[in-house]
C-alpha positions as CSV (number, residue, x, y, z in Angstrom):
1,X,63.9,93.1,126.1
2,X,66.6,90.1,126.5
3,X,69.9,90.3,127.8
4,X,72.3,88.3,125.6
5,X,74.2,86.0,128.0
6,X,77.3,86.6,127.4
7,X,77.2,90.9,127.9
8,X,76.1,90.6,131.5
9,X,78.6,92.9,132.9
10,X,77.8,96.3,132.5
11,X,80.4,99.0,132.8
12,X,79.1,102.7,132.8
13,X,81.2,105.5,131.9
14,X,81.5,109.3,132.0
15,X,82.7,111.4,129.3
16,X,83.1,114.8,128.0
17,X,80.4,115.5,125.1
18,X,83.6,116.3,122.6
19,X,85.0,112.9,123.7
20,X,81.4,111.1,123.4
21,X,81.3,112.7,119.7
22,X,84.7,111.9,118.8
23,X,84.1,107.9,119.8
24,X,81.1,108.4,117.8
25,X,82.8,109.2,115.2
26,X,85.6,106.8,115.2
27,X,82.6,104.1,115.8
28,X,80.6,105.7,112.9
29,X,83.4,104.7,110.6
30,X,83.8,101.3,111.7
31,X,80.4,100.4,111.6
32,X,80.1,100.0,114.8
33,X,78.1,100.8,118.2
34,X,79.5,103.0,120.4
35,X,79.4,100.7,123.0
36,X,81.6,97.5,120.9
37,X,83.6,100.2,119.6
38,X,84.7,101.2,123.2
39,X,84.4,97.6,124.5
40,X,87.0,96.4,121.7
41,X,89.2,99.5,122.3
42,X,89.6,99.3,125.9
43,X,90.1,95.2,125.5
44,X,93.0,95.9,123.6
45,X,94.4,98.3,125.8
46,X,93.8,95.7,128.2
47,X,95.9,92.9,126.6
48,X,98.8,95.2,125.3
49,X,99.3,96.9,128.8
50,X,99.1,92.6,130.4
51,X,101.3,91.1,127.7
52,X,103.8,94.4,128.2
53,X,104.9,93.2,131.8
54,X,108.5,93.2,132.0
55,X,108.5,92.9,135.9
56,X,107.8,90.1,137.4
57,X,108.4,88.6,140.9
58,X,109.7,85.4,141.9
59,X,109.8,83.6,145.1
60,X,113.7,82.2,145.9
61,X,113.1,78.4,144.3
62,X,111.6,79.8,141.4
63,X,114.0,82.4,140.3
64,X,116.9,79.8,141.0
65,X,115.0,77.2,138.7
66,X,113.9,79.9,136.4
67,X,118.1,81.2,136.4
68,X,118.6,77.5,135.8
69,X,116.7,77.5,132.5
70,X,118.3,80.9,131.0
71,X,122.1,79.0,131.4
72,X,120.7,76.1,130.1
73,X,122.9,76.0,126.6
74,X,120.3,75.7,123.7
75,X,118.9,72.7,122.1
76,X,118.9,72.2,118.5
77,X,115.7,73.3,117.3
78,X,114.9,72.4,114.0
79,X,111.4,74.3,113.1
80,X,112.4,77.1,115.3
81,X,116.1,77.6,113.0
82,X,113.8,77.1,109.7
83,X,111.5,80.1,111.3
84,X,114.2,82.6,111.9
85,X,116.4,82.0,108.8
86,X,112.9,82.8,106.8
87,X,111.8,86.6,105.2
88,X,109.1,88.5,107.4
89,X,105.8,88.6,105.2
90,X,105.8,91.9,105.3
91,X,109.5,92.1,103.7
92,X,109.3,92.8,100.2
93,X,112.8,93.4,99.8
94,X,114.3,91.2,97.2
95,X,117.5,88.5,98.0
96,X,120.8,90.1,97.7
């Protein structure tokens, strides 16, 4: 039996039985193994927690340069005012 070669990395786990059951479950449903089900679920996790940083450190030049950017004033941005003045897709409201 082949290893696919790009799932090389194993990661083992230990679980309750309940909690083994109810990711069974929840897999079950999606149609899908237990182990992509887990895999996918702990990715995103992974890239919600990453992309949630709201500390970050900076050394003296690069805060300064960084500072430098946020008192910049604004440059007229054409596709970005077109983007904001438009409805969210998921607005159904109608126009006043």
């Amino acid at each position: 039996m082949s290893t696919p070669q790009n799932k090389i990395a194993p990661i083992n786990i230990r679980a309750q039985e309940s909690q083994r059951t109810l990711i069974d479950k929840a897999a079950s449903r999606l149609n899908k193994t237990r182990s992509n089900f887990m895999l996918e679920a702990a990715c995103q996790a992974a890239e919600n927690i990453l992309l949630d940083q709201r500390l970050f450190l900076l050394n003296d030049e690069t805060f300064s340069a960084f500072q430098a950017q946020l008192d910049a004033p604004v440059l007229e941005n054409k596709k970005l005012s077109f983007l904001l003045h438009q409805k969210s897709p998921w607005n159904n409201e109608p126009d006043d």
